[in-house]
VMD Tcl script that builds the backbone (N, CA, C; Angstrom):
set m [mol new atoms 531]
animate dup $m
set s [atomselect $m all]
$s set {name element resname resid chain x y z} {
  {N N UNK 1 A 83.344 37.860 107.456}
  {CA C UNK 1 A 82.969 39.019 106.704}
  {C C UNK 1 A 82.981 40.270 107.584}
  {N N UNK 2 A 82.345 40.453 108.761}
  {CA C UNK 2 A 82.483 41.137 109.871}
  {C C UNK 2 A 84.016 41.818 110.202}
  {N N UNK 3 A 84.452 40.900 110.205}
  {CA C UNK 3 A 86.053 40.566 110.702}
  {C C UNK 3 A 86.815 41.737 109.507}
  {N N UNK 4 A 86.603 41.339 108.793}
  {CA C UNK 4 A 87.171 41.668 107.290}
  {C C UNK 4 A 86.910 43.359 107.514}
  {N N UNK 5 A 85.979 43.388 107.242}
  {CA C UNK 5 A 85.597 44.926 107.491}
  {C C UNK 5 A 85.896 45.867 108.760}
  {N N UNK 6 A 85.952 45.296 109.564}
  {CA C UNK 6 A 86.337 45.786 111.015}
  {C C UNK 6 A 87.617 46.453 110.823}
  {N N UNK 7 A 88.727 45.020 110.498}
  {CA C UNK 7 A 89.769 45.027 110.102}
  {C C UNK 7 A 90.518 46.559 108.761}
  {N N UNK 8 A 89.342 46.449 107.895}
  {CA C UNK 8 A 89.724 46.966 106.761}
  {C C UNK 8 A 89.425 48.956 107.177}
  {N N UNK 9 A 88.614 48.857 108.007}
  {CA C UNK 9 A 88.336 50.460 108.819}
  {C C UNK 9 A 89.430 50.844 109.501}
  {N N UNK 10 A 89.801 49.592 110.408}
  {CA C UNK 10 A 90.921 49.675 111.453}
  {C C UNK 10 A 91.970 50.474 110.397}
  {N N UNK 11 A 92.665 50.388 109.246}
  {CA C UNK 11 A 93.597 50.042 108.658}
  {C C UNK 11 A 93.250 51.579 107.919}
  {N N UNK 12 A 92.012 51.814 107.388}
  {CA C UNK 12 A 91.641 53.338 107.057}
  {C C UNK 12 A 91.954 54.406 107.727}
  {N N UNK 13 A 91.254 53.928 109.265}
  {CA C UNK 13 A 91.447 55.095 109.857}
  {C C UNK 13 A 92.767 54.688 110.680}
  {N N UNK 14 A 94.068 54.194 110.755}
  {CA C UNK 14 A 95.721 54.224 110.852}
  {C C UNK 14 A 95.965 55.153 109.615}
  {N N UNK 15 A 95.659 55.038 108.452}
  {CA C UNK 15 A 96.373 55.557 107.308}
  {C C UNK 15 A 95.719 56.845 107.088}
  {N N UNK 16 A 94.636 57.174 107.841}
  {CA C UNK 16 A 94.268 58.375 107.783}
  {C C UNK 16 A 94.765 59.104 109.161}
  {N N UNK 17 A 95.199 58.566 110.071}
  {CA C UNK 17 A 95.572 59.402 111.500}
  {C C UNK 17 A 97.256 59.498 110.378}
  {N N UNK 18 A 98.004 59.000 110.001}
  {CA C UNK 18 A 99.171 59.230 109.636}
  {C C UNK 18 A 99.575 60.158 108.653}
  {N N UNK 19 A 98.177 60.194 108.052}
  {CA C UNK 19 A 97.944 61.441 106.845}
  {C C UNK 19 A 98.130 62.968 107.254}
  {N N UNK 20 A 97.004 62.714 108.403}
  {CA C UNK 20 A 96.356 63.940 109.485}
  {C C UNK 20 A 97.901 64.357 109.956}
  {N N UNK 21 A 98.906 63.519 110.613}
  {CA C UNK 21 A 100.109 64.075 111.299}
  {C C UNK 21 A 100.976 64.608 110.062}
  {N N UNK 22 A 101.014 63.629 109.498}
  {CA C UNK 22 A 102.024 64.605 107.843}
  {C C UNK 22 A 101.270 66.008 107.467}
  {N N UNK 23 A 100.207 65.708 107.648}
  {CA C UNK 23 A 99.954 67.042 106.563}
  {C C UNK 23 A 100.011 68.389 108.037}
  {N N UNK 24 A 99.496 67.883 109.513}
  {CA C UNK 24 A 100.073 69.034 110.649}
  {C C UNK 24 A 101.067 69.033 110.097}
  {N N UNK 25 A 102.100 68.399 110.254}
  {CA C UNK 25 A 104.292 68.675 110.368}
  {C C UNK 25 A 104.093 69.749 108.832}
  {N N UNK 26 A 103.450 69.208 107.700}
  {CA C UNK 26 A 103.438 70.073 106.660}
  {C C UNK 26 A 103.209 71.840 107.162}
  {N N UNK 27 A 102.133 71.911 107.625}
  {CA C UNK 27 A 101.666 73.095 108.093}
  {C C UNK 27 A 102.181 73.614 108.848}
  {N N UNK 28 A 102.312 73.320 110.049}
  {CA C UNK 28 A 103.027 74.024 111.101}
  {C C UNK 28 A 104.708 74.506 110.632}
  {N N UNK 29 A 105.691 73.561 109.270}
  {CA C UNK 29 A 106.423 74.140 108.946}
  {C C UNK 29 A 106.444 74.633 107.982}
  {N N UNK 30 A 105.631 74.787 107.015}
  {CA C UNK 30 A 105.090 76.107 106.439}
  {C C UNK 30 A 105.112 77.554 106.988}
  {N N UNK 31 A 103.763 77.281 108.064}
  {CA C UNK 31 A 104.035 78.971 108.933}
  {C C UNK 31 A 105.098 79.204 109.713}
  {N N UNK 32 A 105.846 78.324 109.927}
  {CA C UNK 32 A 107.093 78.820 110.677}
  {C C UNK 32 A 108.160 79.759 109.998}
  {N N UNK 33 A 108.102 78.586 108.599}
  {CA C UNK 33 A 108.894 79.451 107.577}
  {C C UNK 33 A 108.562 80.761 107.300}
  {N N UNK 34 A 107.292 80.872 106.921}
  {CA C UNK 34 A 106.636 81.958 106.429}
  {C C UNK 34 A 106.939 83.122 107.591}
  {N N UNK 35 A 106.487 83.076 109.270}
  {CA C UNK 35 A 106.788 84.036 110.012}
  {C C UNK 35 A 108.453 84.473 110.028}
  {N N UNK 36 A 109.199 82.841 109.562}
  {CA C UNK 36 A 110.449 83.766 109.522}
  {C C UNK 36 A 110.834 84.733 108.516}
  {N N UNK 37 A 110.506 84.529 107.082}
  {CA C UNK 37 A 110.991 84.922 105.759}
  {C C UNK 37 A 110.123 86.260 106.000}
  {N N UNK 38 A 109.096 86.506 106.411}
  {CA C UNK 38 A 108.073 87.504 106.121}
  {C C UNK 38 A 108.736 88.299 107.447}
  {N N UNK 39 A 108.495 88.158 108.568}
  {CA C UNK 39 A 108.918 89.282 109.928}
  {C C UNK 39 A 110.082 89.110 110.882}
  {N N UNK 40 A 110.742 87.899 110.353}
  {CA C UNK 40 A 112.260 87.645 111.033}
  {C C UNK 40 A 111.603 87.038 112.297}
  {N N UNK 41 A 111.231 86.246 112.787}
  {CA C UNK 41 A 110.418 86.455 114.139}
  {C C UNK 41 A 110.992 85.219 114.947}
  {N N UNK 42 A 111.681 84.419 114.285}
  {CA C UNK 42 A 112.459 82.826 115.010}
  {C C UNK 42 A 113.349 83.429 115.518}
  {N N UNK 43 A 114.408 83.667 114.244}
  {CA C UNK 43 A 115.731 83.770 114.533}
  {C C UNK 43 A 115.652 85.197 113.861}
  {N N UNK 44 A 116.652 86.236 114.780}
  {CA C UNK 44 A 116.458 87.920 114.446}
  {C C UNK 44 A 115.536 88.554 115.221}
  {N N UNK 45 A 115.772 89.767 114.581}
  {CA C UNK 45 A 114.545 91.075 115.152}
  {C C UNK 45 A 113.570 90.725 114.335}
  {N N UNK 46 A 111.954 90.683 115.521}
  {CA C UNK 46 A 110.929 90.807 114.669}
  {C C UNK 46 A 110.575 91.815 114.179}
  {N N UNK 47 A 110.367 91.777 112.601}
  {CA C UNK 47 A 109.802 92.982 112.284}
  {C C UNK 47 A 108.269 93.262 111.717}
  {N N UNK 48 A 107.720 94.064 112.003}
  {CA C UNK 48 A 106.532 94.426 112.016}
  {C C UNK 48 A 106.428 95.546 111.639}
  {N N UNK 49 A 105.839 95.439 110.069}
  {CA C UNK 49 A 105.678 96.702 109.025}
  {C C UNK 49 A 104.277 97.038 109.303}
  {N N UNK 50 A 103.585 97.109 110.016}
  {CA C UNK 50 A 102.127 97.767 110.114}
  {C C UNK 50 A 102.211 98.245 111.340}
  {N N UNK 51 A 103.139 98.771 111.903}
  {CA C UNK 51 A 103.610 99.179 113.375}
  {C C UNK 51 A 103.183 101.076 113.153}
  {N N UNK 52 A 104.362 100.919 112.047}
  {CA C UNK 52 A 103.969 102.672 111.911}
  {C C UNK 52 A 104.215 103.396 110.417}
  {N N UNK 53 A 102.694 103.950 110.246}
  {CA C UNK 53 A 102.035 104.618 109.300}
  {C C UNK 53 A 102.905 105.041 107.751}
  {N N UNK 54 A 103.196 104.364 106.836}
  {CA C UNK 54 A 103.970 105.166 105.531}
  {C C UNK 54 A 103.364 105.652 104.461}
  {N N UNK 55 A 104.010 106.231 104.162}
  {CA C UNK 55 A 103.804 107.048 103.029}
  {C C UNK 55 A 104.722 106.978 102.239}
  {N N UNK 56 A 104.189 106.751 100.593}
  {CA C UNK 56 A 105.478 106.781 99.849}
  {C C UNK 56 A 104.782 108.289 98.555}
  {N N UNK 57 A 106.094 108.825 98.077}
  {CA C UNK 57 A 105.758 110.168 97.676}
  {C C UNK 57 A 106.282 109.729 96.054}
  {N N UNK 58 A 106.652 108.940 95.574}
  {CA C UNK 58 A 107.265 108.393 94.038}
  {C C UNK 58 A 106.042 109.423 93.041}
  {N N UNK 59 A 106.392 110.095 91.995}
  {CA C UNK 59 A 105.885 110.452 90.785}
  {C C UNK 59 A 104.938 112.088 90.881}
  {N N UNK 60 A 105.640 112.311 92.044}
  {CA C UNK 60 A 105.525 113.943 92.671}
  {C C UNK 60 A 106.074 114.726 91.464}
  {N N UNK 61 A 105.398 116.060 91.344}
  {CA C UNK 61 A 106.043 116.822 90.444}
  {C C UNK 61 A 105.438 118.330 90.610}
  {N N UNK 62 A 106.371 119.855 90.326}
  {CA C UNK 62 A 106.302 120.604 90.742}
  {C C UNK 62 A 105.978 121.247 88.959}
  {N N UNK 63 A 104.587 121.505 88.599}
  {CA C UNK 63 A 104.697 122.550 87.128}
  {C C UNK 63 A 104.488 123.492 87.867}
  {N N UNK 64 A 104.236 124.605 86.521}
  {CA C UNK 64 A 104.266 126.262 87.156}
  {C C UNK 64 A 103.245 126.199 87.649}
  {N N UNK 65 A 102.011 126.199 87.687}
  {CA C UNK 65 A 100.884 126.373 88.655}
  {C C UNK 65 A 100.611 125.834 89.742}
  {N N UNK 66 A 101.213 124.631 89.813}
  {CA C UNK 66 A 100.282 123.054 90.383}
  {C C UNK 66 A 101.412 122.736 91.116}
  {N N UNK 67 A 100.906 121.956 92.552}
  {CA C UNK 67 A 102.028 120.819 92.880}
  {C C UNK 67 A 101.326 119.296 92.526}
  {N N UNK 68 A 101.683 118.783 91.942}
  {CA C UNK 68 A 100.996 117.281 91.817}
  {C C UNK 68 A 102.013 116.598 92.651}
  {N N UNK 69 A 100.800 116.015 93.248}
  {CA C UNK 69 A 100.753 115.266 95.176}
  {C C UNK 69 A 100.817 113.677 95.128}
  {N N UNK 70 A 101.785 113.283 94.215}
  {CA C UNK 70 A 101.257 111.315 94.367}
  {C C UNK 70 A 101.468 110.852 95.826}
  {N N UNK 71 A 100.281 110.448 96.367}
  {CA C UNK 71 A 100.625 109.635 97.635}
  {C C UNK 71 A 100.320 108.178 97.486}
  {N N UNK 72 A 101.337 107.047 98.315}
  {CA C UNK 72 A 100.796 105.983 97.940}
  {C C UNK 72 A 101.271 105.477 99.773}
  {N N UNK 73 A 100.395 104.629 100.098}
  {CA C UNK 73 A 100.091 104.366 101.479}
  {C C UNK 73 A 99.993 102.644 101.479}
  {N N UNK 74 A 101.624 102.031 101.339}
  {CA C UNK 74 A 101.958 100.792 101.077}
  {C C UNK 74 A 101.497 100.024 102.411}
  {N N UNK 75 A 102.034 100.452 103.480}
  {CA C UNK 75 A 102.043 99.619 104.557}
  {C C UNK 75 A 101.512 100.707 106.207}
  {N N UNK 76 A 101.010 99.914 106.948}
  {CA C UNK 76 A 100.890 100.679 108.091}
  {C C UNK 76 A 100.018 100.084 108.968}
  {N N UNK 77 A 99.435 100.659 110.047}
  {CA C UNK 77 A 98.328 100.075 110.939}
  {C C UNK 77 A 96.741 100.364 109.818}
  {N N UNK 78 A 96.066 99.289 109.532}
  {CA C UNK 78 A 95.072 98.998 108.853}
  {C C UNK 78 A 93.781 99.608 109.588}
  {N N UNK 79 A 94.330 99.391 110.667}
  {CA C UNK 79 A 92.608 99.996 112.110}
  {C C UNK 79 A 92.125 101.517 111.149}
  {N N UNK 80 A 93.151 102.129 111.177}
  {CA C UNK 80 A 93.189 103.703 110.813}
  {C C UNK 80 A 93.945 104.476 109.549}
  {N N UNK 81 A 93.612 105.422 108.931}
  {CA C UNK 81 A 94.538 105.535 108.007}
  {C C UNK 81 A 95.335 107.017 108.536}
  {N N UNK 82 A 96.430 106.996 107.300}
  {CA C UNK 82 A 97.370 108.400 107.441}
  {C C UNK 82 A 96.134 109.523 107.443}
  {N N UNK 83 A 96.738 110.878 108.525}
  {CA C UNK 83 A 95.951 111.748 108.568}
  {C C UNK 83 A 97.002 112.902 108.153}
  {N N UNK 84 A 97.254 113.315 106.482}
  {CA C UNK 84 A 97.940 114.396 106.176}
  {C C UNK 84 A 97.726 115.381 106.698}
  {N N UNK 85 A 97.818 116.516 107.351}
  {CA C UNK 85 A 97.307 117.473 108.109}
  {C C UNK 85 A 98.350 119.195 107.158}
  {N N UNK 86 A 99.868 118.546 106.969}
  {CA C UNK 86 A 100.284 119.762 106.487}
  {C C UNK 86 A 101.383 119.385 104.827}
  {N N UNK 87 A 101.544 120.243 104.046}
  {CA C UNK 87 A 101.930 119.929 102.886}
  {C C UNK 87 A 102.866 120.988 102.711}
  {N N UNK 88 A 104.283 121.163 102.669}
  {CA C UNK 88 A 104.713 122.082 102.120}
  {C C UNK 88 A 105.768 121.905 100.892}
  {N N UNK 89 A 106.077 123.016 100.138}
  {CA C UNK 89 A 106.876 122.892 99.104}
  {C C UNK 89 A 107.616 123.896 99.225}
  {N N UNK 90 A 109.662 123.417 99.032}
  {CA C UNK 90 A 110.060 124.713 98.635}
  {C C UNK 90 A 111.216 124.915 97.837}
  {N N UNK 91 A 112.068 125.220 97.256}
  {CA C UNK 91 A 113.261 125.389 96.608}
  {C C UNK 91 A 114.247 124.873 97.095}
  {N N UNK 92 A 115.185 124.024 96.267}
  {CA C UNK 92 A 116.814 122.917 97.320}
  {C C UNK 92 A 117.308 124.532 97.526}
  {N N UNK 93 A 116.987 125.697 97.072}
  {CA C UNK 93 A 118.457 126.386 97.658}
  {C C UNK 93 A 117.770 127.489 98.523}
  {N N UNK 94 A 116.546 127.250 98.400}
  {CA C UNK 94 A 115.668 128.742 99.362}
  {C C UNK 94 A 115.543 127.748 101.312}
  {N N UNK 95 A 115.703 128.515 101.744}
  {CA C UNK 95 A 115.652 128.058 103.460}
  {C C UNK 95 A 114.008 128.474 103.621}
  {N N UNK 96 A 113.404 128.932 103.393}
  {CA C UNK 96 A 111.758 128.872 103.999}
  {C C UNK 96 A 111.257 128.103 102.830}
  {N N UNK 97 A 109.975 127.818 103.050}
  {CA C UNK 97 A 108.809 127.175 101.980}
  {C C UNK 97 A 108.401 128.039 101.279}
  {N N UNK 98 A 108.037 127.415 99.752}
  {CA C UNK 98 A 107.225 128.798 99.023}
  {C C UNK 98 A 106.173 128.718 99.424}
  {N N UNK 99 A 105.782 127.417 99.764}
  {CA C UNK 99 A 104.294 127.234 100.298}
  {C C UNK 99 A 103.862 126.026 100.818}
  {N N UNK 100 A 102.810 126.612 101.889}
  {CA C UNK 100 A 102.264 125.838 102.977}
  {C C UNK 100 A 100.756 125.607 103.108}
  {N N UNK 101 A 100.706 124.212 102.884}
  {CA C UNK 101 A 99.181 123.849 103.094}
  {C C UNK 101 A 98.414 123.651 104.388}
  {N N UNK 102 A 97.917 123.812 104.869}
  {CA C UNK 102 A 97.874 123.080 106.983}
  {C C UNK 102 A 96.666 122.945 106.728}
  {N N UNK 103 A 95.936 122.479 107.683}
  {CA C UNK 103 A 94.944 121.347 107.688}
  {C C UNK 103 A 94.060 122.147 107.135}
  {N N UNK 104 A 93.443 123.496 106.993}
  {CA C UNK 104 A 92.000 124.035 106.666}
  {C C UNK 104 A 91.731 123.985 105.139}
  {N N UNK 105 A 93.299 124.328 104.777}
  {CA C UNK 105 A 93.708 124.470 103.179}
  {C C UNK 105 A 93.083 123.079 102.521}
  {N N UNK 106 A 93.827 122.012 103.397}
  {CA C UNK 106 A 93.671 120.893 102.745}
  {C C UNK 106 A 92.181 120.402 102.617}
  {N N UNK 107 A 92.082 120.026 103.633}
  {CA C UNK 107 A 90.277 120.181 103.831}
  {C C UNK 107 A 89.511 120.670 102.861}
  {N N UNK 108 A 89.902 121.912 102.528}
  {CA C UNK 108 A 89.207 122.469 101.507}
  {C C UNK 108 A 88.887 122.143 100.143}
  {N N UNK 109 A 90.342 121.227 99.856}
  {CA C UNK 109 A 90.644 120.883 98.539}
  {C C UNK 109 A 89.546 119.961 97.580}
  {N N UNK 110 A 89.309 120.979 96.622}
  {CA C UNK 110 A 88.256 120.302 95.888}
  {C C UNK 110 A 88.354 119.135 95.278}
  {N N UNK 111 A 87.235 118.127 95.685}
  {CA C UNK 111 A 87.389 116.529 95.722}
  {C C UNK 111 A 87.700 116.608 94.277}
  {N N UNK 112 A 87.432 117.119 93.092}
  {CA C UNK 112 A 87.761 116.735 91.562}
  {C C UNK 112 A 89.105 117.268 91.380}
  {N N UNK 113 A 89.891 117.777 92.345}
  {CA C UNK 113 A 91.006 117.488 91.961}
  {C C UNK 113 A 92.395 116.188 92.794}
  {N N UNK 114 A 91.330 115.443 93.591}
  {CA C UNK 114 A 91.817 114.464 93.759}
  {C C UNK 114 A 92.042 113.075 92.996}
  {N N UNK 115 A 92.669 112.643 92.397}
  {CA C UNK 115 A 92.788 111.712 91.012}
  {C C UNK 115 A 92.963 110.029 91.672}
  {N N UNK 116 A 91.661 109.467 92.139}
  {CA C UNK 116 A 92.518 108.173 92.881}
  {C C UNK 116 A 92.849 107.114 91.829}
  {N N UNK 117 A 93.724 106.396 92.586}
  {CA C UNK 117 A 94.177 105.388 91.504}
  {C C UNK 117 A 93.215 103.954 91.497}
  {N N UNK 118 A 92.567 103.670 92.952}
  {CA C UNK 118 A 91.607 102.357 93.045}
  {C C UNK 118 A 90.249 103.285 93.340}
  {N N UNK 119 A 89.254 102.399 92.922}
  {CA C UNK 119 A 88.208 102.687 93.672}
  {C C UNK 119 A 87.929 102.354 94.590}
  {N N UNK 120 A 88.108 101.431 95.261}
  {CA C UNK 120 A 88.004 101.254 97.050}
  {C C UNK 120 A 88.666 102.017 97.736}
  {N N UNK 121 A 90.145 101.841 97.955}
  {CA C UNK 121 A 90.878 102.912 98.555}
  {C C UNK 121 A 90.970 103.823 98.250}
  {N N UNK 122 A 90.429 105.278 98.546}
  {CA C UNK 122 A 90.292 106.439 97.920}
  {C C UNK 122 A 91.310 107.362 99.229}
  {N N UNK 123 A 91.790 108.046 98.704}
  {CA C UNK 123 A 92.299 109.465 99.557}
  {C C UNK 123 A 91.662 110.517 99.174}
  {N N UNK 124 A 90.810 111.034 100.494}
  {CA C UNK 124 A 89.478 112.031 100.815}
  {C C UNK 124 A 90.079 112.767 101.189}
  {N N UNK 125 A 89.325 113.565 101.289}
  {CA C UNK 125 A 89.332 115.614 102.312}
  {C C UNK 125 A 88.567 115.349 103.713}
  {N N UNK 126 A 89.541 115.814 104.605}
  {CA C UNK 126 A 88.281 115.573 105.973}
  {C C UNK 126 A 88.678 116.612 106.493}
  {N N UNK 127 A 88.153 116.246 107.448}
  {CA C UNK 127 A 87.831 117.478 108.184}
  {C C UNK 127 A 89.235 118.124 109.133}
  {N N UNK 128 A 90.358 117.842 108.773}
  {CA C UNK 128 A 91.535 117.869 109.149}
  {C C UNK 128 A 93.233 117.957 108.354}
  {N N UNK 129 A 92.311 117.887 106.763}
  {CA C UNK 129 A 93.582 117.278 106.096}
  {C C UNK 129 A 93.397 116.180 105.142}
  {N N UNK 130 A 94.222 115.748 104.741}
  {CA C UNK 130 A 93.478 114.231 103.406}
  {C C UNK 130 A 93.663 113.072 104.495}
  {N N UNK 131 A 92.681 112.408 104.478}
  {CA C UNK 131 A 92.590 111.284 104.755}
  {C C UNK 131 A 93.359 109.743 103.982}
  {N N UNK 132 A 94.131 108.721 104.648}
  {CA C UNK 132 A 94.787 108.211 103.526}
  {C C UNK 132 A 94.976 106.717 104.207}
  {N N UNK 133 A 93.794 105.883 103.145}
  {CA C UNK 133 A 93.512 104.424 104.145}
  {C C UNK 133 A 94.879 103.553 103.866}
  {N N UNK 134 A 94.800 102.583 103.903}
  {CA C UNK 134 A 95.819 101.739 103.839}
  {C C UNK 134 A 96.043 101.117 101.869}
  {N N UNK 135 A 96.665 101.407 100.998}
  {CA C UNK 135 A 96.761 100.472 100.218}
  {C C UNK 135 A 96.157 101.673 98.478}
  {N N UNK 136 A 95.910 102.872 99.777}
  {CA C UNK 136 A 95.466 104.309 98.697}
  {C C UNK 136 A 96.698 104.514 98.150}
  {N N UNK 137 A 96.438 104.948 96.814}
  {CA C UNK 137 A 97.368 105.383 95.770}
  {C C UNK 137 A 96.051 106.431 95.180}
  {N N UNK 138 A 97.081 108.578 95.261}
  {CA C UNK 138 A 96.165 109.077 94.264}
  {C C UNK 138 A 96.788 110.495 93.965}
  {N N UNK 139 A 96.795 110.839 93.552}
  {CA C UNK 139 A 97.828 112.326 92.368}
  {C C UNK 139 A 96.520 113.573 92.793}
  {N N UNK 140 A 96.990 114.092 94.376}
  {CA C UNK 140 A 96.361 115.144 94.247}
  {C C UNK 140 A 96.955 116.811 93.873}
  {N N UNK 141 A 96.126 117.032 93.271}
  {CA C UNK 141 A 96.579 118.456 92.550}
  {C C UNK 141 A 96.454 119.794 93.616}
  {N N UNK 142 A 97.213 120.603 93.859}
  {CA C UNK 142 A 97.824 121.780 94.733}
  {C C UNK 142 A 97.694 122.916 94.143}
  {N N UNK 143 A 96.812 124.166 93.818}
  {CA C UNK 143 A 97.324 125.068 93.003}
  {C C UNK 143 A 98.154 126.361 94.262}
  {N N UNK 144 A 99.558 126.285 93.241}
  {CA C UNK 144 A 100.445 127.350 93.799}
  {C C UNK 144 A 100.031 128.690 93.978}
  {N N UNK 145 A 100.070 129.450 94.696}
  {CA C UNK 145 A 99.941 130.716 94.573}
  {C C UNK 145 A 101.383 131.597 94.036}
  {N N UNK 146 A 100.847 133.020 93.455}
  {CA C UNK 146 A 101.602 133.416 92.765}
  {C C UNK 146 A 102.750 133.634 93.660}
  {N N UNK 147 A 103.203 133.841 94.557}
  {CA C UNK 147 A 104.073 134.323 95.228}
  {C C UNK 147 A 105.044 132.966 95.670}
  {N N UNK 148 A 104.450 132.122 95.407}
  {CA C UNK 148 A 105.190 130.793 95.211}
  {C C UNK 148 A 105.786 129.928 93.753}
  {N N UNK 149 A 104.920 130.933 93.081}
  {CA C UNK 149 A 105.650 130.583 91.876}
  {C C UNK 149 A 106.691 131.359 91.809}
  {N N UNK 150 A 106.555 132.427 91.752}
  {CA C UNK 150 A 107.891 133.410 92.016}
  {C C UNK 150 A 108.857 133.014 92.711}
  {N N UNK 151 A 108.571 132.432 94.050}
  {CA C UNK 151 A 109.743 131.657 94.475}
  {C C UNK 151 A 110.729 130.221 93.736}
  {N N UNK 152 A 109.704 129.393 93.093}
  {CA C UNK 152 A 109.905 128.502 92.610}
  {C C UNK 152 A 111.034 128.218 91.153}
  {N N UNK 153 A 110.278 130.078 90.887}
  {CA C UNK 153 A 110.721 130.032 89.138}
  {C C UNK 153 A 112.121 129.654 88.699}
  {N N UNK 154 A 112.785 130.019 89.486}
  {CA C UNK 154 A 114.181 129.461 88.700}
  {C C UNK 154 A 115.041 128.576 89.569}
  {N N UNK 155 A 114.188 127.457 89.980}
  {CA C UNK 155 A 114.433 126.542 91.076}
  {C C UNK 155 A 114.457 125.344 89.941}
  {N N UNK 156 A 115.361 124.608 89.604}
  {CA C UNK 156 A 115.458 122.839 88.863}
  {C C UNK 156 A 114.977 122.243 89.537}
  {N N UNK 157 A 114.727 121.830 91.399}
  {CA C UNK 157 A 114.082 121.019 92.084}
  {C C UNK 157 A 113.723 121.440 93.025}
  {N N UNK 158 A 112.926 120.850 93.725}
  {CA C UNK 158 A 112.149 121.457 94.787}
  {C C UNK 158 A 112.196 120.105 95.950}
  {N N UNK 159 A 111.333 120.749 97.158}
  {CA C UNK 159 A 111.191 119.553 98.250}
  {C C UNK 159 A 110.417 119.634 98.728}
  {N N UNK 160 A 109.272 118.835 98.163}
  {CA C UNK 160 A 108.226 118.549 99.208}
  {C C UNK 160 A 108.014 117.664 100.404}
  {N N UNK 161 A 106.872 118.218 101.611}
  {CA C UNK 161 A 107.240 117.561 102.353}
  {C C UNK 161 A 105.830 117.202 103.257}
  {N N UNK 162 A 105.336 115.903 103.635}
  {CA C UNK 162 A 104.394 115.754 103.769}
  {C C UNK 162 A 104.287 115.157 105.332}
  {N N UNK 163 A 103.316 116.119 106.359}
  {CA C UNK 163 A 103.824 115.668 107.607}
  {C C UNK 163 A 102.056 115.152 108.051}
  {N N UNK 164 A 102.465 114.149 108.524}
  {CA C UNK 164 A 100.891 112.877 109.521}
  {C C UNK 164 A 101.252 113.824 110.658}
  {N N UNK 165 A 99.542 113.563 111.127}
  {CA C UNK 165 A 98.789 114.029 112.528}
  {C C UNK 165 A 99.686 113.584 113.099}
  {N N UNK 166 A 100.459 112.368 113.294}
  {CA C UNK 166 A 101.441 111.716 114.125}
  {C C UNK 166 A 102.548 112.245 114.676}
  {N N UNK 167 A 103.179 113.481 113.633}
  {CA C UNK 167 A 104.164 114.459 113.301}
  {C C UNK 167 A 105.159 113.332 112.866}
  {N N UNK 168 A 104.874 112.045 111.823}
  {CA C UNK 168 A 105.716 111.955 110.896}
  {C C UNK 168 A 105.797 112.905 110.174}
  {N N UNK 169 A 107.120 112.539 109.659}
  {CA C UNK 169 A 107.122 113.877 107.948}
  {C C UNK 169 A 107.598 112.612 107.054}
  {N N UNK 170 A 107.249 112.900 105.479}
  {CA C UNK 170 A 108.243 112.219 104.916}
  {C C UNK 170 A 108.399 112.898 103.429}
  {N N UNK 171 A 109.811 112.765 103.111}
  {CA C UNK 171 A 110.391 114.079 101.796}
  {C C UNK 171 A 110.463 113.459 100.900}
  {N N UNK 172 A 110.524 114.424 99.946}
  {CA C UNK 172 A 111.329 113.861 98.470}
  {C C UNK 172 A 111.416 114.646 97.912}
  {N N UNK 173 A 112.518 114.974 96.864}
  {CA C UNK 173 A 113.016 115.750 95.678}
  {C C UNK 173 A 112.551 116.284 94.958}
  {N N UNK 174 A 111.662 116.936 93.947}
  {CA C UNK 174 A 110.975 116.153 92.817}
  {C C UNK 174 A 111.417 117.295 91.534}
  {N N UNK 175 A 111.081 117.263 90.688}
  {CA C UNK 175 A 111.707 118.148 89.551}
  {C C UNK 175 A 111.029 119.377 89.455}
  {N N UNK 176 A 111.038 120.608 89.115}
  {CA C UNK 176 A 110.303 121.433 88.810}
  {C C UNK 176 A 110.295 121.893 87.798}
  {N N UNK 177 A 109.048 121.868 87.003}
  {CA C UNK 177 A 108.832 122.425 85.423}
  {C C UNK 177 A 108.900 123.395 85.027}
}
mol reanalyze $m
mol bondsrecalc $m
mol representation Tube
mol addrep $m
């Protein structure tokens, strides 16, 4: 009876050490796959999308008063967020800006006209410019001054352009109303 049972553990724990190694080989080629498909990192250049800071500008739009500001902040270093510092807008066929936001402007910008899209990730006013964490999506509103509308007025598109403390910039097109 002794025997039996001894025996019958022995035989548990074989079929459980053989379990334990299948299901490592499972895992370990899982994440292998995964580091390759996700950052190229076996075979190729590794790539590493949280290296440096983006910004995406999609659903921007220029009416007569307003610049509406969509920022959305897909990927980047998580430690810290984008620090917008300057904002400008200007006509595809005019060579200067009609207008320029730099850090005091922005700062200033009254929090109710910042529109966020989550409530956790919010894009704030600091003390430098909008603040913009990782994963923020939010439609902030710009009011033009007149002398920029005047520039603007018989402009079909415009180009805004949004430059990080970093002195990234990054552009886009957008229509004007």
């Amino acid at each position: 009876m002794q025997v039996e049972r001894e025996s019958r553990q022995r035989a548990k724990a074989a079929v459980l050490k053989k379990q334990s190694i299948g299901m490592l080989i499972v895992a370990m080629f899982l994440t292998l796959w995964a580091y390759q498909f996700e950052h190229h990192g076996l075979w190729g250049k590794l790539v590493n999308y949280n290296k440096a800071p983006k910004l995406v500008l999609t659903g921007t739009t220029v009416s007569p008063h307003t610049l509406n500001l969509e920022v959305y902040r897909p990927n980047g270093p998580d430690t810290y967020g984008n620090f917008v510092v300057e904002v400008t807008v200007q006509g595809t066929t005019e060579s200067t800006p009609a207008e320029i936001w730099g850090p005091k402007q922005l700062a200033a910008v009254n929090p109710s006209a910042i529109h966020n899209k989550y409530f956790f990730q919010k894009v704030s006013e600091g003390p430098w410019g909008f603040v913009v964490p990782l994963s923020a999506e939010a439609t902030i509103q710009l009011p033009l001054s007149p002398s920029a509308q005047a520039k603007l007025q018989g402009q079909s598109q415009a180009v805004v352009t949004v430059e990080d403390v970093s002195g990234l910039k990054w552009q886009t097109t957008v229509p004007v109303k």
